[in-house]
C-alpha positions as CSV (number, residue, x, y, z in Angstrom):
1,X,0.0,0.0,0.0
2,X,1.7,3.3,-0.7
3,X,1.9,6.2,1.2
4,X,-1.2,8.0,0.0
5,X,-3.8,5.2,0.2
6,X,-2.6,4.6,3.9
7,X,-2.8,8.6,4.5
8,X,-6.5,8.1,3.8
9,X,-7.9,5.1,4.9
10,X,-5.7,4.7,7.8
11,X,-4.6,7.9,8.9
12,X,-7.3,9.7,8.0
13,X,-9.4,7.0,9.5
14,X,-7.9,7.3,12.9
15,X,-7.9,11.0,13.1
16,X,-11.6,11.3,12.6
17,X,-12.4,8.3,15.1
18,X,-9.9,10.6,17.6
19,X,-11.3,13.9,16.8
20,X,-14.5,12.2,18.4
21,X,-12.8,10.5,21.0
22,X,-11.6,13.5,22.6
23,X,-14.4,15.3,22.1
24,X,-16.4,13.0,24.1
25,X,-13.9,13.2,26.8
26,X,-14.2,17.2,26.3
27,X,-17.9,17.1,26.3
28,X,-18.6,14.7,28.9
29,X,-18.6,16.8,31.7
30,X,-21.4,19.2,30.4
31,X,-23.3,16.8,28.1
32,X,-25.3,14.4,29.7
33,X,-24.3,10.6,28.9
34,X,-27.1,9.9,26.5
35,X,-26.9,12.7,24.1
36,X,-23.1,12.8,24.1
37,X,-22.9,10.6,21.4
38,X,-25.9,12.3,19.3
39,X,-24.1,16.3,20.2
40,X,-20.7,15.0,18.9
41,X,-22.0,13.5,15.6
42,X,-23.2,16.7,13.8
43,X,-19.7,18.0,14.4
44,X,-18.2,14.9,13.3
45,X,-20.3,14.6,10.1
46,X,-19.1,18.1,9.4
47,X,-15.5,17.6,10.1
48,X,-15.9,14.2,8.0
49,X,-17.3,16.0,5.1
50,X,-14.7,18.5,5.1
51,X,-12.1,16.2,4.7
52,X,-13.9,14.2,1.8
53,X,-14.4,17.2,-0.2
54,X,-11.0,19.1,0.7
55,X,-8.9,16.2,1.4
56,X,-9.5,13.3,-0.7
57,X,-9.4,13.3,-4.1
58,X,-10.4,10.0,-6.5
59,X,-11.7,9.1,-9.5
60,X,-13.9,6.2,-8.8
61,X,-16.7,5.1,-7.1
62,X,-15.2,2.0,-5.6
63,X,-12.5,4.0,-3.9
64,X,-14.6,5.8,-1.8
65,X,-16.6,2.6,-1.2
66,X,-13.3,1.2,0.0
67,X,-12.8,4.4,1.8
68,X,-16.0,4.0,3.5
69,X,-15.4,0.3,5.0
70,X,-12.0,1.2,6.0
71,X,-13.2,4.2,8.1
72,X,-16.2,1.8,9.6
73,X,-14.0,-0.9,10.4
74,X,-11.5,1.2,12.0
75,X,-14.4,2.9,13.6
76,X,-15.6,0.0,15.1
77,X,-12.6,-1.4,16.6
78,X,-11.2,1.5,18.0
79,X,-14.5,2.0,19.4
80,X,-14.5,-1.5,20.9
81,X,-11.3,-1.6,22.2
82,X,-10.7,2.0,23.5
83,X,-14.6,2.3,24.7
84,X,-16.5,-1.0,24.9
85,X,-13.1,-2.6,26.7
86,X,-11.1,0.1,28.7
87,X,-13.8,2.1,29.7
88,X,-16.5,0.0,29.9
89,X,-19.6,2.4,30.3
90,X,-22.3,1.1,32.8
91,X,-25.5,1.4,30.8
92,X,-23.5,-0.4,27.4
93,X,-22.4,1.5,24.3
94,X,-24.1,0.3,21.2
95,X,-27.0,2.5,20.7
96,X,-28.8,3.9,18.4
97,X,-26.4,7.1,17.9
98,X,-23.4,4.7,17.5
99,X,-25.4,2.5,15.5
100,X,-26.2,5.5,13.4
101,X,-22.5,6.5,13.2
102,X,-21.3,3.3,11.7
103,X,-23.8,4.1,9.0
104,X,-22.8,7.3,8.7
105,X,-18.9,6.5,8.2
106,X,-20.0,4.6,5.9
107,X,-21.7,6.3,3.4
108,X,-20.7,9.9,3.9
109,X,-17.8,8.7,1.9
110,X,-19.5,7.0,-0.8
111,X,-22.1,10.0,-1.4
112,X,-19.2,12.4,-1.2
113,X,-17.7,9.9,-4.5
114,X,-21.2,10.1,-5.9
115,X,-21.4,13.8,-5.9
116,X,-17.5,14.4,-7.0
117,X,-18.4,12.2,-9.9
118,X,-21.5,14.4,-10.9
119,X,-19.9,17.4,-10.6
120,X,-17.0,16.0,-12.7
121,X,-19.3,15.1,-15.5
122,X,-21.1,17.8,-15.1
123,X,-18.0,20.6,-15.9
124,X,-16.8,18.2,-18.6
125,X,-20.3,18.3,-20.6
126,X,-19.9,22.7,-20.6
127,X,-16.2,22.2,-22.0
């Protein structure tokens, strides 16, 4: 894998899931417990979006597919090993907000591929 493929599903992958991580510890003393998760996610979904748009460029579909599962799977265990396991949170983790979150990490890159590739073939049909 070279360097720029790792930069974005890895790296970029792990900085999102931390830029939520800390912000749930930043948070979590003036948020209640159950709508920490669902206060942090419009943030993230911004800051996400940002960085498909600004920070990742590709041609294809499948790449941001790829994209997509990468940042879910490194989502998920991060998640599990850094929340579910050391921190183990009384009243459980997977709810509907995290539930909602995998989803989101997801698709937010495919749609962002999906609306790249329209606006590509839309300036390419006025030249």
């Amino acid at each position: 894998m070279n360097r720029k493929y790792f930069q974005e599903f890895v790296g970029w992958g792990i900085a999102l899931w931390l830029i939520g991580y800390a912000l749930g510890f930043v948070l979590f003393f003036v948020v209640p417990q159950a709508a920490l998760g669902w206060v942090i996610m419009p943030i993230g979904t911004a800051v996400t979006l940002w960085v498909l748009f600004k920070k990742i460029a590709a041609a294809s579909l499948s790449y941001y597919l790829a994209l997509g599962l990468s940042w879910a799977l490194l989502a998920m265990g991060l998640d599990y090993v850094f929340l579910v396991k050391l921190l183990k949170p009384g009243d459980g983790y997977y709810k509907a907000d995290v539930y909602l979150y995998y989803i989101l990490t997801l698709v937010l890159p495919v749609v962002a591929g999906l609306v790249k590739r329209r606006q590509n073939l839309t300036s390419s049909n006025k030249n």
